[in-house]
C-alpha positions in Angstrom: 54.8 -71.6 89.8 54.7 -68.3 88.1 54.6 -64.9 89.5 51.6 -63.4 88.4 53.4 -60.4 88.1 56.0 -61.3 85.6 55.0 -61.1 82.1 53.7 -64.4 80.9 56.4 -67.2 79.4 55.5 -67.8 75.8 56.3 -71.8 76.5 54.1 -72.0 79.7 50.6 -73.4 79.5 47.8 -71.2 79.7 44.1 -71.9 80.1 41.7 -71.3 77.3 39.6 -68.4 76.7 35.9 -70.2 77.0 32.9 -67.8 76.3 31.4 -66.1 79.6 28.6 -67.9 80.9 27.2 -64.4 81.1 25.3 -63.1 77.6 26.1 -60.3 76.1 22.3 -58.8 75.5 23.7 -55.4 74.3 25.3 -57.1 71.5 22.1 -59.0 70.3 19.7 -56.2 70.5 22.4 -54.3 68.2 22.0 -57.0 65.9 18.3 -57.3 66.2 17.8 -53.3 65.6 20.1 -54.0 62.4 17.7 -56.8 61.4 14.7 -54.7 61.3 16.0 -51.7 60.2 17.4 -54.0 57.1 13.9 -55.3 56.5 12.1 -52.3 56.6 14.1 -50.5 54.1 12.3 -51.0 50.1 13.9 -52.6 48.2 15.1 -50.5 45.6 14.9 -51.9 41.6 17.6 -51.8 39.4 17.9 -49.0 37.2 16.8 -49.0 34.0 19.4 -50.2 31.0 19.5 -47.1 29.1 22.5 -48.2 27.3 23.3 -51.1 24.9 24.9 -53.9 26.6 28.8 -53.9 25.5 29.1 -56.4 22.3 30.3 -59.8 23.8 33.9 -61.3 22.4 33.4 -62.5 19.1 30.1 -60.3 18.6 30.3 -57.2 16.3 29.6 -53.9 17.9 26.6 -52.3 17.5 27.0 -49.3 14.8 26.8 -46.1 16.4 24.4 -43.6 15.1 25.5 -40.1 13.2 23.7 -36.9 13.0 24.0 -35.9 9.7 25.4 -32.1 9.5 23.0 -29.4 8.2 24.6 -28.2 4.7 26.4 -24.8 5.1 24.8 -22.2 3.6 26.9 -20.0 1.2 26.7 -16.7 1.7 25.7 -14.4 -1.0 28.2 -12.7 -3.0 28.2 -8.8 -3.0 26.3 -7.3 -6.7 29.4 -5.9 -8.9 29.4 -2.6 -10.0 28.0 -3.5 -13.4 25.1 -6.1 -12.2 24.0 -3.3 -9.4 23.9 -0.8 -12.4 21.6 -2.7 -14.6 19.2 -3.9 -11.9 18.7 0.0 -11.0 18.5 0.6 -14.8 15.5 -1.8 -15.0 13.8 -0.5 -11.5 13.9 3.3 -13.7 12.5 1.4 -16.7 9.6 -0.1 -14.7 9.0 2.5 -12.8 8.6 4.8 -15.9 6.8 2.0 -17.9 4.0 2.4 -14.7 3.8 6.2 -14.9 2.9 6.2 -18.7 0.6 3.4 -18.2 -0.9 5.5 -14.7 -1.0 9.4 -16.7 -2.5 7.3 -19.9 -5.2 6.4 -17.7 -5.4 9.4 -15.8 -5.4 11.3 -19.1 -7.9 8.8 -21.1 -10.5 8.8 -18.4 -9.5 10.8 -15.4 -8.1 14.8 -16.2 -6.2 17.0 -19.0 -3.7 19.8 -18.9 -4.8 22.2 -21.4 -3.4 25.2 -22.9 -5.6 28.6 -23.5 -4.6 29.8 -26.6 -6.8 33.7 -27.7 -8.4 35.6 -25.8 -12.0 34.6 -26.7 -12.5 34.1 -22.8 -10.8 37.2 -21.5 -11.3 38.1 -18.8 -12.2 35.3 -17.1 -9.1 33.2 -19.2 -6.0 34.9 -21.0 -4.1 33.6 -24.0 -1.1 31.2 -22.5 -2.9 29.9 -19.9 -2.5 26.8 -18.5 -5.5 24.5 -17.0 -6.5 21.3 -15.9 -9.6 19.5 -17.2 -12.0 17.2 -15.5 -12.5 14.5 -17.8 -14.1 12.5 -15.7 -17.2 14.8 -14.0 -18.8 14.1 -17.6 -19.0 11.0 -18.0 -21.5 11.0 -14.1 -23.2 14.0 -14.3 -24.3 16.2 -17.6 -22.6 19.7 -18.4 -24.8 23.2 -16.4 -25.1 26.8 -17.7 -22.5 28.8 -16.8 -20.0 26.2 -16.5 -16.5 26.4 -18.4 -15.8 23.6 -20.9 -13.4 22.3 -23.2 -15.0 21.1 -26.5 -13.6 20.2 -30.1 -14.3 22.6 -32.9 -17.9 21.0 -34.5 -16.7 21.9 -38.0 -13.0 20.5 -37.2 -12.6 18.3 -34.3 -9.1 17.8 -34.4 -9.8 21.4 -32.6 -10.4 22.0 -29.7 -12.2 25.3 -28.1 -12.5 26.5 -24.0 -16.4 28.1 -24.2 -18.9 29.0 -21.7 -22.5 26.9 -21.5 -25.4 28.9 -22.0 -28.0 27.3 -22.3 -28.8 23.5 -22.0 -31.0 21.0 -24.3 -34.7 22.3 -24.3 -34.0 26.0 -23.5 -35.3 28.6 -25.5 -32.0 30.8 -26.4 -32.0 35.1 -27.8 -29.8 37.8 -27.8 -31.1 40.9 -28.0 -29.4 44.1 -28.5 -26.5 42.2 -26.9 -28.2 40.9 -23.5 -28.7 37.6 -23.9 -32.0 36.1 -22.6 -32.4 31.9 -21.8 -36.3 31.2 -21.6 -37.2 34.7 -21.2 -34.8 35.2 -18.4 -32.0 37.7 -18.7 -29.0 35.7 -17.7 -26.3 37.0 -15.4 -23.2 37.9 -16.8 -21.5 39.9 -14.5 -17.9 38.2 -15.5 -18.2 40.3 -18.8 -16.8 43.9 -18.5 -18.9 46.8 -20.7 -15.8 46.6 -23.2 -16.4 43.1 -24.4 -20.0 43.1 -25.0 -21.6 42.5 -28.1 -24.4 43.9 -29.4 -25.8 42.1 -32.0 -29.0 40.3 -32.2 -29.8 36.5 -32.1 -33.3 34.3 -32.4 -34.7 33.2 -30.7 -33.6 28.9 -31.1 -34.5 26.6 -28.5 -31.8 24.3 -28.0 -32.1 20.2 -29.6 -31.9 17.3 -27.1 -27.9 16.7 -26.8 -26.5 19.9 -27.3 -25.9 22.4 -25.9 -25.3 26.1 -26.6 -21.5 28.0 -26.1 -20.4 32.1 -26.0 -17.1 33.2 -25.3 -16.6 35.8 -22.3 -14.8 38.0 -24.8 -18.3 38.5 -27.1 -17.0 40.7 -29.5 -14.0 38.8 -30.1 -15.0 35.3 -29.7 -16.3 32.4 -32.4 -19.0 30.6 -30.4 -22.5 29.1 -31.0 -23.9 32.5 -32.3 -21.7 31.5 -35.7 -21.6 27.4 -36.2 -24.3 26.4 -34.3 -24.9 23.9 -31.0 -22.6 21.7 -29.4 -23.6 17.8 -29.2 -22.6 16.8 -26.0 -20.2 14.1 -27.2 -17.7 16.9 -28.1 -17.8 18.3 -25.2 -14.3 17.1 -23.4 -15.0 18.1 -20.0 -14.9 20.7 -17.0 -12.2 23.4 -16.9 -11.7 23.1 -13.2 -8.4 24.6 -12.4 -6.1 27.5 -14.0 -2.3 26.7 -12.3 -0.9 28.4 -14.3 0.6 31.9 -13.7 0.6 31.0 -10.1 -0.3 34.0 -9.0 -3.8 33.8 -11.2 -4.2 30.3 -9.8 -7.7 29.6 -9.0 -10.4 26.9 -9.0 -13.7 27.0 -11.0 
């Protein structure tokens, strides 16, 4: 016999290791837990095949796409010294070309600088004065007594005069003894000073439809309608509505 307490001889026999009668329920109910913890998990799907499947041997590969490249833009090249001078030579010529076309217009329909030349006006004007004449105020509303005008010469229109309206068409015009009287009504004429009246006599006329009847401030020194006669209407250029010129005589009228 053996000890039992010397290690066991390789050689000697030994009795098999049969299963215990006894189960081992801890084991099974591990296993049973595993089982339904298995089964109630989903069942998850297969993801998607986003990519193409890898070319099988002997099967050429699929081509692979390419983004074509936006062109590069070229950048613009810097204006030369002679190129930048003749684009601002042409920016001066159309900006001159629009200011003759703009003062033609303004000078056609809209205002005039005029030059006083005499004294047939004095006080009120003096020789070498520079004004500016409303063109335009005409051609809405007709000329009124007592306003200043610009007109051409009736016996020379390439003339052109700076007169005083006295009377409009329809008014009965006299001068007596140098007053002047415009239907029967002594007009006021303060702007004349006692030095530059006239004393002469004159009519009565009455004044035709489109004309109209001139004097000079200055009436002893001035040619006006006493000597050739009415204005027609059309010859009358427009309002003298600003003196500028000297500055310090400046003033609207």
């Amino acid at each position: 016999m053996t000890d039992p307490k010397s290690p066991p001889d390789d050689g000697a026999w030994r009795a098999p290791d049969w299963p215990s009668s006894t189960p081992d329920t801890g084991r099974e109910e591990r296993l049973r837990l595993s089982l339904e913890q298995h089964e109630a998990e989903p069942q998850s799907e297969p993801p998607s095949q986003t990519q193409a499947d890898p070319a099988q041997p002997g099967e050429a590969a699929p081509p692979v796409p390419v983004h074509a490249q936006p062109p590069a833009t070229e950048l613009p090249s810097k204006p030369t010294i002679i190129s930048w001078v003749v684009m601002e030579f042409v920016a001066w010529l159309k900006t001159l070309a629009s200011a003759a076309v703009y003062a033609t217009l303004i000078v056609t329909f809209g205002f005039q600088v005029a030059r006083v030349e005499g004294q047939s006006m004095a006080p009120t004007l003096a020789d070498q004065d520079r004004l500016i004449v409303n063109k335009l105020l005409y051609r809405l509303t007709a000329p009124r007594r007592s306003e200043i005008v610009m007109l051409y010469y009736p016996l020379d229109p390439d003339k052109s005069f700076v007169k005083r309206v006295i009377a409009e068409a329809g008014d009965t015009v006299r001068i007596d003894n140098g007053s002047v009287f415009v239907n029967d009504v002594p007009v006021r004429d303060e702007y004349v000073p006692p030095d530059f009246r006239s004393y002469e006599d004159y009519g009565p006329q009455i004044v035709p439809e489109g004309y109209y009847f001139v004097m000079g401030d200055h009436r002893n020194n001035s040619s006006d309608s006493r000597h050739w006669g009415m204005v027609p209407k059309k010859y009358i250029i427009g309002k003298v509505q600003i003196r500028w010129w000297p500055i310090p005589t400046a003033r609207l009228f």
